[in-house]
SEDO-193058 format. One record per residue (C-alpha): residue number from 1; x, z, y. Coordinates in Angstrom, 2 decimals, m for minus. Layout:
NUM	X	Z	Y
...
END
This chain:
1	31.67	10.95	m1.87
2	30.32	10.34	1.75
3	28.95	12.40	4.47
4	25.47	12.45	5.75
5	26.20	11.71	9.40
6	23.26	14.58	10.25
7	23.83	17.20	8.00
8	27.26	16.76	6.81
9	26.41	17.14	3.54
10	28.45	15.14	0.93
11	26.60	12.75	m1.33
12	27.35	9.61	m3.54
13	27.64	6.85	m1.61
14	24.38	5.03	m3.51
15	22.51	8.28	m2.70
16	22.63	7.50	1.58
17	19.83	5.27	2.96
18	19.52	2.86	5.62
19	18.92	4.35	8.85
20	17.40	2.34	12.07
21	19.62	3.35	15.42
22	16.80	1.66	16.86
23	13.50	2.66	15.16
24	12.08	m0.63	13.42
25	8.94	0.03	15.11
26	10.22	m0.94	18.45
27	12.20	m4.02	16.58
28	15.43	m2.18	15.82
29	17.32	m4.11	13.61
30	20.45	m2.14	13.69
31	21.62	m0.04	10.46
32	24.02	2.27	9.37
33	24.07	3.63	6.01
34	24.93	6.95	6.53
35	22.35	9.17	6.20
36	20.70	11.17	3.23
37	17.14	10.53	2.46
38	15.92	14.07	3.82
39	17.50	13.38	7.21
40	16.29	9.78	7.37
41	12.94	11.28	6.88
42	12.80	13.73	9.04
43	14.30	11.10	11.55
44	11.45	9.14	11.53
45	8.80	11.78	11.55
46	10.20	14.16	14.28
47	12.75	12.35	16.58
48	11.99	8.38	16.69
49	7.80	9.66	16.25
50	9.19	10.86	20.50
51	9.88	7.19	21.26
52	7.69	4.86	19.38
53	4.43	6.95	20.46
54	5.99	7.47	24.25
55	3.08	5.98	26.60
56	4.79	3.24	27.96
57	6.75	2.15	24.80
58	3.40	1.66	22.99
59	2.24	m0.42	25.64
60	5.34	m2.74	24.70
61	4.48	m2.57	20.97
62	0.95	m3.47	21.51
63	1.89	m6.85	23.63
64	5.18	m7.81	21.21
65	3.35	m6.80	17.67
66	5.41	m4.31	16.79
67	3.64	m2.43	13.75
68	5.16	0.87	12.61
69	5.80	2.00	9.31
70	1.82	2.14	7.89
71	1.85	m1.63	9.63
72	m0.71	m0.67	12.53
73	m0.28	m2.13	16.15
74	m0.71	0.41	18.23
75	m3.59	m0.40	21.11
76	m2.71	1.92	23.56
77	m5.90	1.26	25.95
78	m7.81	2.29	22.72
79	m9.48	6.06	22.82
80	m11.80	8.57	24.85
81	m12.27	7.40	28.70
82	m14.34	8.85	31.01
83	m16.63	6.26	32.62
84	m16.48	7.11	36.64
85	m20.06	7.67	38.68
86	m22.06	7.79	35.17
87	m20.97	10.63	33.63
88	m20.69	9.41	30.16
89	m17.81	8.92	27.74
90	m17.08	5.59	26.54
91	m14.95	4.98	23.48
92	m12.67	1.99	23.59
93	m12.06	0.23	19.97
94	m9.06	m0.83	18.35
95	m8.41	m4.30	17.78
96	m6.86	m6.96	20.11
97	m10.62	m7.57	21.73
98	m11.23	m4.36	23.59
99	m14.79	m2.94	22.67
100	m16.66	m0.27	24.91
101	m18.92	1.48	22.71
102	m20.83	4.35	24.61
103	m20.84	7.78	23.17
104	m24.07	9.31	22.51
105	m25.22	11.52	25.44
106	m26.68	15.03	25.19
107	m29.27	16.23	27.99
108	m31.68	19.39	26.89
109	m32.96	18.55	23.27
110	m32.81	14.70	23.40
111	m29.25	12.47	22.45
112	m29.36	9.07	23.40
113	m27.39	6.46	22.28
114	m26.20	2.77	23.00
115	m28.66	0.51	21.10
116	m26.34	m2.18	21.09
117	m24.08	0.19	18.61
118	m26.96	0.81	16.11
119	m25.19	m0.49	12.89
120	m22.15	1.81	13.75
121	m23.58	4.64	15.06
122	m24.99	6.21	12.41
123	m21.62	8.46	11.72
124	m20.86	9.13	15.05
125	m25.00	10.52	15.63
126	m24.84	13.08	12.59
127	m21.05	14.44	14.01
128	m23.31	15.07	17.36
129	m26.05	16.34	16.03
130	m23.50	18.98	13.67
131	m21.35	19.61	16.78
132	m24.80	20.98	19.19
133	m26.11	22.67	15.81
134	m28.83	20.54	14.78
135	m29.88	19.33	11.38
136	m28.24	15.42	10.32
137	m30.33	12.91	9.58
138	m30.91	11.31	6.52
139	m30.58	7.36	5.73
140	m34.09	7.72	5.45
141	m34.62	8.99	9.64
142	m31.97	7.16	10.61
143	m33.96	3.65	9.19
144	m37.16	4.96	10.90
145	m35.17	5.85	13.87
146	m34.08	1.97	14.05
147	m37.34	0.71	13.34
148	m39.31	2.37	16.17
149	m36.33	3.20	18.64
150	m36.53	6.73	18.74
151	m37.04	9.76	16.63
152	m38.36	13.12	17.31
153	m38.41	16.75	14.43
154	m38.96	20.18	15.62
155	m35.08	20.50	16.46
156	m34.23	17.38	18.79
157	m35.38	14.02	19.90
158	m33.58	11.01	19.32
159	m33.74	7.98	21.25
160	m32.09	4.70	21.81
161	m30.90	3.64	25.23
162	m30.22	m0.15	26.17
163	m26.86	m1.10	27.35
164	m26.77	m1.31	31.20
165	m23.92	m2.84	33.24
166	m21.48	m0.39	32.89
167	m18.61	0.46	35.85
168	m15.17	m1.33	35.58
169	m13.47	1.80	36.63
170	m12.68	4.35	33.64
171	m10.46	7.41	33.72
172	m8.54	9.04	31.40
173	m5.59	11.48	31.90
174	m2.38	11.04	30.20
175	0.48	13.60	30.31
176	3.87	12.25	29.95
177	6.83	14.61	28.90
178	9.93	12.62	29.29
179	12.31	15.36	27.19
180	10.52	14.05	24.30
181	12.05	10.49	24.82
182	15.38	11.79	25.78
183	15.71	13.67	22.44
184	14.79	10.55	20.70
185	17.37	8.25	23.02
186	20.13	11.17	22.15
187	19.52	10.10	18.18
188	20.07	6.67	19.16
189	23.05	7.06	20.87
190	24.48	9.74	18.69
191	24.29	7.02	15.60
192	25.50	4.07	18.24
193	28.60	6.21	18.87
194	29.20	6.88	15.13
195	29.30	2.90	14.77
196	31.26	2.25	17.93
197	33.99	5.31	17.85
198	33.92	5.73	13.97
199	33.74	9.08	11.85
200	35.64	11.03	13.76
201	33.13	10.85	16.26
202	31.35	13.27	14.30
203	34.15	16.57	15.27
204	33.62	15.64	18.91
205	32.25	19.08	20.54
206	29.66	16.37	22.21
207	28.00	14.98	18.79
208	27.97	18.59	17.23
209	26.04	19.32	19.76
210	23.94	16.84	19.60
211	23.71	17.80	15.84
212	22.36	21.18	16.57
213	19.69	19.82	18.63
214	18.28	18.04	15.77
215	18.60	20.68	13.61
216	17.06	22.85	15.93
217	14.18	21.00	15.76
218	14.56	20.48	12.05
219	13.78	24.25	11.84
220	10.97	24.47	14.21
221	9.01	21.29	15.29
222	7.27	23.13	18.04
223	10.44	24.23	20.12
224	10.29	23.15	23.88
225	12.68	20.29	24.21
226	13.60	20.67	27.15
227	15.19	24.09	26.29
228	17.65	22.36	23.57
229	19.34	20.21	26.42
230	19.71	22.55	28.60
231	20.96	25.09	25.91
232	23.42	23.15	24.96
233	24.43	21.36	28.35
234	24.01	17.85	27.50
235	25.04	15.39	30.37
236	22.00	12.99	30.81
237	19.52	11.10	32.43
238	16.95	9.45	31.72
239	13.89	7.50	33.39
240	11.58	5.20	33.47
241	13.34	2.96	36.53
242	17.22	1.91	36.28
243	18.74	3.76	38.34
244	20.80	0.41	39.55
245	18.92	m3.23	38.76
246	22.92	m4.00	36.77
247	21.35	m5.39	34.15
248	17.96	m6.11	34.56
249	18.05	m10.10	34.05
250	18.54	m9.40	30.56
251	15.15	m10.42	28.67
252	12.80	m7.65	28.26
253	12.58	m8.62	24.91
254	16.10	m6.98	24.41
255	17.13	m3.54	23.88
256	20.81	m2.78	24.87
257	23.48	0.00	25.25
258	27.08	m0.23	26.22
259	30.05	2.07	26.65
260	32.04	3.01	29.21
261	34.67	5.74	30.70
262	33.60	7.77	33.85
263	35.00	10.47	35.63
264	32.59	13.03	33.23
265	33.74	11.00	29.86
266	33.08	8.76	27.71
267	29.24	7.58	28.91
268	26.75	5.34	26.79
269	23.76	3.89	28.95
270	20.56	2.30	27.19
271	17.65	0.25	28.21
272	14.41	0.18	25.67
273	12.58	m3.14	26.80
274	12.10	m2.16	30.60
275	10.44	0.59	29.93
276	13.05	3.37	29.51
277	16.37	4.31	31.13
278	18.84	6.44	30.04
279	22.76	7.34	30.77
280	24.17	9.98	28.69
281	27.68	11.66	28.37
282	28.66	11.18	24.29
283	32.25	12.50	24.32
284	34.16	14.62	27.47
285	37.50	13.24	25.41
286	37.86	9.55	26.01
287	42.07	10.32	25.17
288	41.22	10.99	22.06
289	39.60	7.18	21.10
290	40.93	3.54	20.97
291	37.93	2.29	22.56
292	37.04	m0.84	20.64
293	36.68	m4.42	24.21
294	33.05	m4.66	22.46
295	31.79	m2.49	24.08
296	27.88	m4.13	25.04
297	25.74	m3.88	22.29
298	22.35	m6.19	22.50
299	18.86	m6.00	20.31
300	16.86	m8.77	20.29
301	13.34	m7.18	18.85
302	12.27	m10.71	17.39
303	14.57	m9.33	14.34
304	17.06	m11.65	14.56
305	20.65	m10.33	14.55
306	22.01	m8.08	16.63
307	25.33	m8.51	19.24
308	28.35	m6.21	19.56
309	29.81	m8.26	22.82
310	32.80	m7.27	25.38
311	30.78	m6.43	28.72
312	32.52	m8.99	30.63
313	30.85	m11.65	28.78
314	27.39	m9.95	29.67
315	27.93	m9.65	33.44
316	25.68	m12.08	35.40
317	24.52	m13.98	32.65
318	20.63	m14.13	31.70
319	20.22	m13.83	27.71
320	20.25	m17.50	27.49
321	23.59	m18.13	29.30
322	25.58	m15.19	26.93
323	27.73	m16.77	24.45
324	27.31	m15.05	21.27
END
């Protein structure tokens, strides 16, 4: 029998799955195999869901291809904007060719909509018309209302606009929580330190803790995350600048976490391409480990294998120059 790293529950070894430390979406090609199917799933759905979707990581899965598990890019410049000095909405399509469609615009009892968006829009004109509480049109209306440009009943009037030259500046306001990353970068390096300290890692006071986080939020999805870490007094930090430029000549195209003893403990810090930061206290008992030289562990997202490297041979050396 063997333990499910997350729940402790004992199952047959063939009955654990293959669990990403760092989520395949982001091009995590690290595995244990360790964990029980429920906790793998819930894993993915409520804890790595914090990273992959985190504003600035999605950025860097839109411009490396990094699909997630349905096998959709994420186009993170894709959405709702608010175009600036025209008062109008403007919907940005997916794809890797941006396309500005404008949103039909209500004024009184007339909508008007981008011409140039007539084959589309036909969808989009019936949710507007439902939304301000007038009757849809049929196919019927909505051919006449193509053929002669506009269309009037006793409810509304309908008319097509043509597209002008639209502003280059477009707003749109995006709130960034950066507990929900952390909780996701605690996952990683709980698993990391299973790997690198071994199972009993998993009695350390610091990984039960962790533990209880995630089944915290196993129990309710909603709970303020912020709450959890400082319920439970978990050392971290974690940004979206290094807080020293150490390592920063490695390729961006790498993720990478290392080990080391501090004052505080043992201490695990983690960059995700360039885009996230984080140093966080895994064990306050380093006496209690034979810390294993390899202590630098590096991710190359392209899938190819990963490294488990002393630092020493990391220090100074671009990703080209490290012997592997």
């Amino acid at each position: 029998m063997s333990k499910c790293i997350f729940c402790m529950s004992e199952f047959d070894k063939n009955e654990l799955t293959t669990e990403h430390i760092f989520p395949e979406a982001i091009g995590g090609n690290l595995t244990i195999d360790s964990v029980c199917k429920n906790c793998n799933s819930f894993l993915g759905s409520n804890i790595d869901s914090l990273l992959v979707n985190f504003p600035t990581i999605q950025i860097k899965r839109e411009e490396y291809s990094l699909s997630g598990k349905k096998g959709k890019i994420p186009y993170f410049f894709s959405g709702v904007f608010e175009l600036v000095e025209e008062n109008r909405k403007t919907r940005i399509a997916n794809g890797q060719k941006l396309k500005l469609i404008l949103l039909p615009k209500t004024e009184e009892n007339t909508i008007s909509f981008d011409a140039s968006e007539i084959n589309e829009m036909f969808p989009a004109l019936n949710k507007k018309l439902k939304r301000n509480g007038y009757s849809q049109l049929t196919k019927e209306q909505y051919g006449e209302l193509i053929k002669e440009g506009n269309f009037k009943n006793n409810e509304v009037k309908l008319e097509m606009e043509e597209r002008k030259t639209l502003t280059k500046e477009i707003h749109k306001q995006i709130i960034v929580n950066l507990y929900d990353p952390e909780i996701a970068v605690m996952k990683i390096v709980y698993e990391l330190s299973y790997l690198y300290l071994g199972k009993k890692y998993l009695y350390d006071e610091t990984a039960i803790k962790f533990r209880n986080i995630f089944n915290e939020i196993n129990d309710n999805k909603d709970i303020e995350k912020a709450s959890l870490i400082y319920k439970y007094k978990i050392r971290s930090e974690v940004g979206l600048k290094p807080s020293n430029n150490f390592f920063e000549y490695l390729d961006e195209n790498y993720h990478f976490a290392f080990f080391f003893v501090s004052e505080t403990g043992i201490c695990c810090t983690i960059r995700i391409f360039k885009s996230i930061y984080a140093s966080i206290v895994i064990s306050e008992n380093p006496e209690e480990y034979e810390l294993n030289p390899r202590n630098f562990f590096l991710i190359n997202i392209n899938k190819k294998p990963f490294y488990q490297l002393p630092l020493v041979k990391v220090i100074g050396k671009n990703t080209s120059g490290i012997e592997f």
